[in-house]
TIMAR-652818 format. One record per residue (C-alpha): residue number from 1; residue in three letters; x, y, z. Coordinates in nm, 2 decimals. Layout:
// residues N
<pos=NUM code=ALA u=X v=Y w=Z>;
...
// end
This chain:
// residues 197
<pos=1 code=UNK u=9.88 v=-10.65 w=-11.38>;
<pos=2 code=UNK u=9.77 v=-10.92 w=-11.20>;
<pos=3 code=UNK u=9.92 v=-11.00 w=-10.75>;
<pos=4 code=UNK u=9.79 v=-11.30 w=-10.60>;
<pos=5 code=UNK u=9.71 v=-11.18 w=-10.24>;
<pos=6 code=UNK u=9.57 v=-11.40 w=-9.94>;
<pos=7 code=UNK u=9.44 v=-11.24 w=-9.66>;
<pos=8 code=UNK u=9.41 v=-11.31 w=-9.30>;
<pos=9 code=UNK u=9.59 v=-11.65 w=-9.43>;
<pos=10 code=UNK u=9.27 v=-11.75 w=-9.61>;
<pos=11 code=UNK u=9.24 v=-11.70 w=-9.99>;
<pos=12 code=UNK u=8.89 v=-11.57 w=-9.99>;
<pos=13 code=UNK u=8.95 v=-11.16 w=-10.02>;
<pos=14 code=UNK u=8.73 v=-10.96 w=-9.83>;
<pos=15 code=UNK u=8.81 v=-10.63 w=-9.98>;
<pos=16 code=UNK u=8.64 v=-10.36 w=-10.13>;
<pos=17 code=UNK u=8.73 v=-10.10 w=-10.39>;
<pos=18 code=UNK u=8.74 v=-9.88 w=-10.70>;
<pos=19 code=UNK u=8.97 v=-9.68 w=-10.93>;
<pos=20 code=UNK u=9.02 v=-9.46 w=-10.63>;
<pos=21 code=UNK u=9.07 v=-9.66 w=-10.32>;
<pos=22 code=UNK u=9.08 v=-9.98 w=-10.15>;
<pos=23 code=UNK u=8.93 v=-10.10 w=-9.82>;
<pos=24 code=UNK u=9.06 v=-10.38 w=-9.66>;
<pos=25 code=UNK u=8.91 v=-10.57 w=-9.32>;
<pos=26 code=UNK u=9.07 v=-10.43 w=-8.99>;
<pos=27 code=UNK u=9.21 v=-10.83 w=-8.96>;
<pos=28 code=UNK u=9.47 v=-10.77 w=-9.23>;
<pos=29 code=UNK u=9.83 v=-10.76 w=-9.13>;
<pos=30 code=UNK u=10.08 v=-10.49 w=-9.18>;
<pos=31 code=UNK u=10.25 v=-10.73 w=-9.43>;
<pos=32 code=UNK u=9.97 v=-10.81 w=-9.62>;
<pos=33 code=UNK u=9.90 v=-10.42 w=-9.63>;
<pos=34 code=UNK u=10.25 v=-10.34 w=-9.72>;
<pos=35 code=UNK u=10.20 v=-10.61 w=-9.98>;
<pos=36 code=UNK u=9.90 v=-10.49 w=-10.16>;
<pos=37 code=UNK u=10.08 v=-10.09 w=-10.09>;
<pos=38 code=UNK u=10.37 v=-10.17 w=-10.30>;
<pos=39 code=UNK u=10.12 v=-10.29 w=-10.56>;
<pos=40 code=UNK u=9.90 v=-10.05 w=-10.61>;
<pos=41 code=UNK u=9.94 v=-9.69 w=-10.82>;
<pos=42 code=UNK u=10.07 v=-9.41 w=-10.59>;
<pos=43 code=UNK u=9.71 v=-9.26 w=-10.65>;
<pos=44 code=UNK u=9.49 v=-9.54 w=-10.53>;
<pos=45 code=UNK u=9.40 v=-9.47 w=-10.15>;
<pos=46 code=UNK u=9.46 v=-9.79 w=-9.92>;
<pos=47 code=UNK u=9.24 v=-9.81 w=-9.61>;
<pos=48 code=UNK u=9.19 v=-10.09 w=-9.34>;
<pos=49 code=UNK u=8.84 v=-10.04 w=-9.18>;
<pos=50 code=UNK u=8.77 v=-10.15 w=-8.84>;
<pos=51 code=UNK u=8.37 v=-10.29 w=-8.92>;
<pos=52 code=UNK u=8.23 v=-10.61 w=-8.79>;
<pos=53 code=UNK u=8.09 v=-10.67 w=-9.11>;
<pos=54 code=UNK u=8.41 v=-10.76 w=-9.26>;
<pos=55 code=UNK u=8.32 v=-10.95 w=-9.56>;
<pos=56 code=UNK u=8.31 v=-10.58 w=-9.75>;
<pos=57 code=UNK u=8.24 v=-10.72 w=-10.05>;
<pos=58 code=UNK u=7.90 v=-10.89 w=-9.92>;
<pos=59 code=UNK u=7.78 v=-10.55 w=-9.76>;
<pos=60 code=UNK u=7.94 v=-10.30 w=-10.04>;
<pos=61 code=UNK u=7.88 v=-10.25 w=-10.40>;
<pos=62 code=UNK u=7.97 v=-9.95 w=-10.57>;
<pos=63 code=UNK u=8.10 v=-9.75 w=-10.86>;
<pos=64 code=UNK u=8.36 v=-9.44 w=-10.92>;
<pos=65 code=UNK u=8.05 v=-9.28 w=-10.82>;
<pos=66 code=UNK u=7.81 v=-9.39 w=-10.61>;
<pos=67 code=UNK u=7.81 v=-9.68 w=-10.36>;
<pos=68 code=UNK u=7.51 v=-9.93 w=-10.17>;
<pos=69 code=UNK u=7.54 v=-10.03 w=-9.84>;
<pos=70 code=UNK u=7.38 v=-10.30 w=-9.60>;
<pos=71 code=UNK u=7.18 v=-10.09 w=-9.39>;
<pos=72 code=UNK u=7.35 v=-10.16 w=-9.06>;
<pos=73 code=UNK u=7.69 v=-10.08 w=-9.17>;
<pos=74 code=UNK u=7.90 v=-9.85 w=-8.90>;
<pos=75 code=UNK u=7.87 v=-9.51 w=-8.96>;
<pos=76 code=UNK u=8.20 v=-9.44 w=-8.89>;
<pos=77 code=UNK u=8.27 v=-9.73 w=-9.22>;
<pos=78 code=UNK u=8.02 v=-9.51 w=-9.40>;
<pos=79 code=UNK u=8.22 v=-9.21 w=-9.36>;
<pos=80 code=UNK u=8.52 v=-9.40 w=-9.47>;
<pos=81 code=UNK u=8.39 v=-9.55 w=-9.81>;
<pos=82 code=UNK u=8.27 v=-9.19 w=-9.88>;
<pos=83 code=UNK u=8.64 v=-9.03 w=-9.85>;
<pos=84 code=UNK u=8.85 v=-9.32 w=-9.95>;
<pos=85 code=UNK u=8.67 v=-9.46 w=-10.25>;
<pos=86 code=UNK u=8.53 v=-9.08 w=-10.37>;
<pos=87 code=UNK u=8.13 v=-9.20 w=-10.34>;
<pos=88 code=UNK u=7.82 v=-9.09 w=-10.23>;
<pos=89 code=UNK u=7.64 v=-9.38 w=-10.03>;
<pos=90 code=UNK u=7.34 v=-9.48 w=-9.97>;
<pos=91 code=UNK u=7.21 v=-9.75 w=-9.74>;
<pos=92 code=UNK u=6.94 v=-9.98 w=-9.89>;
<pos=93 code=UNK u=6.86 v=-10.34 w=-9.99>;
<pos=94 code=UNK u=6.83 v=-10.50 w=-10.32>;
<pos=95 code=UNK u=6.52 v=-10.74 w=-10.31>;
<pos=96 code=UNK u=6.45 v=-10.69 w=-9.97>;
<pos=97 code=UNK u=6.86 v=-10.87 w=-9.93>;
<pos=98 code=UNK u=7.04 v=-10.68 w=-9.67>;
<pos=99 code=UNK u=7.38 v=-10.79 w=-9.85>;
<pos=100 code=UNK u=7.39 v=-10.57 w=-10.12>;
<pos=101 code=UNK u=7.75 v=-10.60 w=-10.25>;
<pos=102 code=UNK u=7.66 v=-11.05 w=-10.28>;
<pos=103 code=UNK u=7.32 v=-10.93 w=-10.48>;
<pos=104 code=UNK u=7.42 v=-10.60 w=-10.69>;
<pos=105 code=UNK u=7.70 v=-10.53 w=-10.93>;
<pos=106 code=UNK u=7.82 v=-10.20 w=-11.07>;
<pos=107 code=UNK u=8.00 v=-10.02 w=-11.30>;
<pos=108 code=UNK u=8.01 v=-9.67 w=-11.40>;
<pos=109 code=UNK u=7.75 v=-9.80 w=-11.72>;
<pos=110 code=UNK u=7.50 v=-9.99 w=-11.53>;
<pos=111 code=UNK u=7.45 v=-10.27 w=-11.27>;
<pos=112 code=UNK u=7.27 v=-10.64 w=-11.26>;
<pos=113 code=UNK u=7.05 v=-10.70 w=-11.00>;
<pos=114 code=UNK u=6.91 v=-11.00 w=-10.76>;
<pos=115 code=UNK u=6.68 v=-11.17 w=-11.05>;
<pos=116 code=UNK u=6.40 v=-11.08 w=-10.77>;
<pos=117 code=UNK u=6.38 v=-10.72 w=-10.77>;
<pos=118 code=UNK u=6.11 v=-10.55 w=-10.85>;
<pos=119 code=UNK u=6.06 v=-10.33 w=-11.14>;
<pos=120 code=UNK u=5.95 v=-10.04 w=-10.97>;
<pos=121 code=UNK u=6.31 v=-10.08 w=-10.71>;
<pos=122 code=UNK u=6.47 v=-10.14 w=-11.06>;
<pos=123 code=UNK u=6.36 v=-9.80 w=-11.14>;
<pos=124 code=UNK u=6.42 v=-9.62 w=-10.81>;
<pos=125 code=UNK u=6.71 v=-9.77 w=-10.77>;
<pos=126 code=UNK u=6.83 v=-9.64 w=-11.13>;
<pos=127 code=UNK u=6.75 v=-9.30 w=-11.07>;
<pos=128 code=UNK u=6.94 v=-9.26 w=-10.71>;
<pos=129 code=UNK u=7.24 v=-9.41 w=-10.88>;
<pos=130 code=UNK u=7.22 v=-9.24 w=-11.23>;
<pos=131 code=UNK u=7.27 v=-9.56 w=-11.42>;
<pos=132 code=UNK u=7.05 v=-9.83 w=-11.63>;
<pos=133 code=UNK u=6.99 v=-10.14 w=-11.40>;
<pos=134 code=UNK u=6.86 v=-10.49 w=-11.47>;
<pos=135 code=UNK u=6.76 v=-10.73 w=-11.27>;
<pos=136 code=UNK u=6.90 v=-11.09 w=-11.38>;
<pos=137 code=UNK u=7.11 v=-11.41 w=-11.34>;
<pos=138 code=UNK u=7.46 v=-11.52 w=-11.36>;
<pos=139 code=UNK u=7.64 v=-11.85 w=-11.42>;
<pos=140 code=UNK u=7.31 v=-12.06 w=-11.49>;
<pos=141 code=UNK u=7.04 v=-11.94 w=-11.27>;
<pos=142 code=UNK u=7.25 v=-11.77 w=-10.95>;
<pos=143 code=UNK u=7.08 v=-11.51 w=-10.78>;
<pos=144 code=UNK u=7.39 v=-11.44 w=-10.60>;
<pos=145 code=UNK u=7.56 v=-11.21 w=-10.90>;
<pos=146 code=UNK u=7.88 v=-11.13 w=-10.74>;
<pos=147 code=UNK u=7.98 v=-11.47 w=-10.69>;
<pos=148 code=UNK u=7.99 v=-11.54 w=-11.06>;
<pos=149 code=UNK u=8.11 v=-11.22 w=-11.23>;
<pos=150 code=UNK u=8.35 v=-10.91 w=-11.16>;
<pos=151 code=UNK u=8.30 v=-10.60 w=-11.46>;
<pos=152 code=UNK u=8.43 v=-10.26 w=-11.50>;
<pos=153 code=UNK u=8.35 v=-10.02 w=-11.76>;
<pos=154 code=UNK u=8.53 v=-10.25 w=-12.05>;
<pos=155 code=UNK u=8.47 v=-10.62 w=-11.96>;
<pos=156 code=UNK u=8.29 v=-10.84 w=-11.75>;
<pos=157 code=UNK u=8.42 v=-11.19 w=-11.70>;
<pos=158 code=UNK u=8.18 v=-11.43 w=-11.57>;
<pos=159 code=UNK u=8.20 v=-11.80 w=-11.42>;
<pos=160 code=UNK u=8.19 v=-12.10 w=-11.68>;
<pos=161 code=UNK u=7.81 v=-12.20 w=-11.62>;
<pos=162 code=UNK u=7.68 v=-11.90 w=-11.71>;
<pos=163 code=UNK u=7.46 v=-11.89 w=-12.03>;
<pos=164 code=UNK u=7.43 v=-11.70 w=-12.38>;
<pos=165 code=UNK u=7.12 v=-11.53 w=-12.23>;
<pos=166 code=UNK u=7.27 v=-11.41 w=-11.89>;
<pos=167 code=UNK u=7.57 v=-11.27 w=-12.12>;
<pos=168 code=UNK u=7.36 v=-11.08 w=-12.34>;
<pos=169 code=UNK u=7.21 v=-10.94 w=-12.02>;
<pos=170 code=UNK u=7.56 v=-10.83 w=-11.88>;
<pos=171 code=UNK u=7.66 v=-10.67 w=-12.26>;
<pos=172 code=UNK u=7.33 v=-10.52 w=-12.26>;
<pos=173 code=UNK u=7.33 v=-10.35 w=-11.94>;
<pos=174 code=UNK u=7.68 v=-10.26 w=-11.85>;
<pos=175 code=UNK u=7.73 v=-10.13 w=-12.25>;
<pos=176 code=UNK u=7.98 v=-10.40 w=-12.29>;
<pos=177 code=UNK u=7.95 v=-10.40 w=-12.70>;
<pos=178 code=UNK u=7.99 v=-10.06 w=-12.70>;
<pos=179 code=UNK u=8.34 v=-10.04 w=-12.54>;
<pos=180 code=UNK u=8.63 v=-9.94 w=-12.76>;
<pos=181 code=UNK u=8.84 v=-10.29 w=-12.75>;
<pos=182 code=UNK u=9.21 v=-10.23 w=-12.64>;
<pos=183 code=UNK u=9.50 v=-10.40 w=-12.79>;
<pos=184 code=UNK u=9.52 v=-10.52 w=-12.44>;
<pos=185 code=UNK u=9.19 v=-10.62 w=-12.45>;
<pos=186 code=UNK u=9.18 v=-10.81 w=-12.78>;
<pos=187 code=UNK u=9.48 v=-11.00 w=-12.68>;
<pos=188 code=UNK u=9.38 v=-11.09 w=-12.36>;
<pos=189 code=UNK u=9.02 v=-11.22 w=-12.51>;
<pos=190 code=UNK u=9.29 v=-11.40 w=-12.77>;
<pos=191 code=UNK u=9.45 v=-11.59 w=-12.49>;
<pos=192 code=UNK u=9.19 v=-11.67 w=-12.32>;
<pos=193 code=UNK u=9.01 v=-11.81 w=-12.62>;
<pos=194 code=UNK u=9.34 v=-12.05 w=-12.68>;
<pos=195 code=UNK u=9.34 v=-12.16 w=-12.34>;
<pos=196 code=UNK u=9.01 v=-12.29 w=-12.34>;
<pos=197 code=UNK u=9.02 v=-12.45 w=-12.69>;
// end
């Protein structure tokens, strides 16, 4: 299912989430909560987070498990993430970037990092979240790897200028050609392969 949402009547979304919950900026109205409410599986937790560093997305990347935080985030928010979205968090940086969720993506498989980091972070970083990391590019060179793709354990899609290479990077590390295709899946791959023919 697909719902085309707008929040704070701008069409950039500043929300955060994962199969268990979703966090929305304190600025969202009681329609557009209601909105995403009647959306959303009875099981999925809705929260609106009173943070001044709204832009969740830019500040929070995370998994079902496990989620990274920009170091200055309200502890109050941190608390918050952990209950609502089921996830240990820790605060760090990923190549010395403060805004993790703009420079890190996740899935439960693995996560691409800023193209900068280091090997050694690569590897401390793997081991506090218990999943394979590389460190890479999306959509022709962009460092900033949230911008140009959204994954879960089953697919990534990723922005039109991004290359073979970087997509053999994103199957490699989030265990994309390992994934059980769906009917769903194959059709929606089918559909999308007409449209852009």
């Amino acid at each position: 299912m697909a719902v085309r949402v707008q929040f704070e009547n701008n069409n950039e979304v500043g929300v955060f989430r994962n199969r268990h919950g979703l966090l929305v900026p304190n600025s969202t109205t009681d329609t557009e909560l209601q909105h995403l409410r009647n959306s959303l599986p009875d099981s999925v937790k809705l929260q609106r987070v009173e943070e001044r560093l709204s832009a969740l997305g830019n500040v929070i990347t995370c998994n079902d498990y496990v989620a990274l935080v920009h170091p200055d985030l309200d502890r109050e928010t941190e608390e918050i993430l952990s209950d609502v979205l089921k996830v240990e968090v820790f605060r760090q940086t990923v190549a010395s970037n403060v805004l993790v969720g703009s420079y890190c993506v996740l899935s439960n498989q693995g996560g691409l990092l800023h193209p900068h980091t280091s090997v050694q972070d690569q590897d401390e970083l793997s081991s506090l979240l218990q999943v394979p990391l590389a460190a890479g590019t999306i959509n022709r060179g962009s460092e900033v790897i949230a911008a140009g793709m959204v994954v879960n354990d089953w697919a990534a899609f990723c922005g039109m200028d991004t290359t073979s290479t970087e997509i053999s990077v994103v199957e490699s590390v989030f265990k994309l050609n390992e994934a059980q295709p769906t009917a769903i899946t194959s059709s929606m791959r089918a559909s999308l392969i007409d449209s852009m023919a």
